[in-house]
N, C-alpha and C positions, 0 to 999 in steps of 0.2 A: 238497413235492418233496424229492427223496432224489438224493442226487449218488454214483456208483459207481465206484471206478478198482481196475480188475484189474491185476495186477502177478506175476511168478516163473514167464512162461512160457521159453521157450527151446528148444534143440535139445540132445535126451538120447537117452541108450542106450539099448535093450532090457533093458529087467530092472530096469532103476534105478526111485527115486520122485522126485516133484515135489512140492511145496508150492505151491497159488498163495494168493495172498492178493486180497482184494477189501476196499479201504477204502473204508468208509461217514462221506458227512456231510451238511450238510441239519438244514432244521429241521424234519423228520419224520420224521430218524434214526433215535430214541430210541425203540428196542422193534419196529423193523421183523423181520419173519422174512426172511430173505436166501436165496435159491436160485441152484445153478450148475447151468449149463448146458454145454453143447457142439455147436458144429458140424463136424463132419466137410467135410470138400472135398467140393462138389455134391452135399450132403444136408443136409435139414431140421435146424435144431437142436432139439438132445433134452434133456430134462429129467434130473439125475443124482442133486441130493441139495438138502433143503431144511435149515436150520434156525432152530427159532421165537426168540422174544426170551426163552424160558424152558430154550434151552437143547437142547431134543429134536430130535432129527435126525431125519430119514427120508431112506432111499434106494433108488433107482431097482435093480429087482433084479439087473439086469446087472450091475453096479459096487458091490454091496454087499460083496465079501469084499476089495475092495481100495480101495474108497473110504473117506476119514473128514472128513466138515464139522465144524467148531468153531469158536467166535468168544471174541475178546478185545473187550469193552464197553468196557475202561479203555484201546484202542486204536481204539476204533471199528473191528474189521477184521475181516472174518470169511476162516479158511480152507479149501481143499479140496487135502488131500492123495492123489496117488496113488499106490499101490505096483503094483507088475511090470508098469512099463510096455510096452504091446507097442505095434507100428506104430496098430494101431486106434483109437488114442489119440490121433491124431495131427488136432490140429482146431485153431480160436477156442473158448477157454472165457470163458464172460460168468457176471456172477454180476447177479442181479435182485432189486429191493426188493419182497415179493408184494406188500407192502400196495397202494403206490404205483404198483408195475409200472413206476419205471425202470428201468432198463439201464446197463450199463459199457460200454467201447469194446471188452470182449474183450483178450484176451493170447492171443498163438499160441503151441502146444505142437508142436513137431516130435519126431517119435520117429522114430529110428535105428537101422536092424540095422548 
C-alpha cells in the first residue's frame, strides 16, 4: 500500500504557474510510477501526466506545452507544474500510485481572471 498527500494548490491568476507536489510513502513506495490527474467541476476526472521510477515522463497531449512532472526520490515527492494558467485549469488535482492504484485526497486549484 502507497499512502498520497497532494499539496500547493490555491487560488491564482490567469497567466501565472503552480507547482503541486504529491508526497509519496508506504512500504511499496519505492519505484512506484506516480500519475496526476484532474477533475474539473461536474466532469469526469482526466488523466494529465505520468512519471516512472526511471524517471520518464509522459503526457496527456492537451497539457503537454505547459505541463512538466518530476520527482525528488531523496524527498519521496513527486511534482506537476503548470504554466499559463487559464480558468480551465480550475479543478481537484489527485496524483496516483499506478502500481498500487491509490489515491491522494486531491488539492483544489482555483484559477482567476
Amino acid at each position: 500500500q502507497v499512502q498520497l498527500v497532494e499539496s500547493g494548490g490555491g487560488l491564482v491568476q490567469v497567466g501565472s504557474s503552480l507547482k503541486l507536489s504529491c508526497a509519496v510513502s508506504g512500504s511499496a513506495a519505492s519505484g512506484v510510477s506516480v500519475a496526476w490527474y484532474r477533475q474539473a467541476p461536474e466532469k469526469t476526472r482526466e488523466w494529465l501526466a505520468t512519471i516512472s521510477a526511471a524517471r520518464l515522463p509522459r503526457y496527456d497531449q492537451s497539457v503537454k506545452s505547459r505541463v512538466t512532472i518530476s520527482r525528488d526520490d531523496a524527498k519521496n515527492t513527486v511534482y506537476l507544474q503548470i504554466d499559463n494558467l487559464s480558468p480551465d485549469d480550475t479543478g481537484t488535482y489527485y496524483c496516483r500510485s499506478v502500481q498500487t492504484g491509490d489515491w491522494g485526497q486531491g488539492t483544489q486549484v482555483t484559477v482567476s481572471s
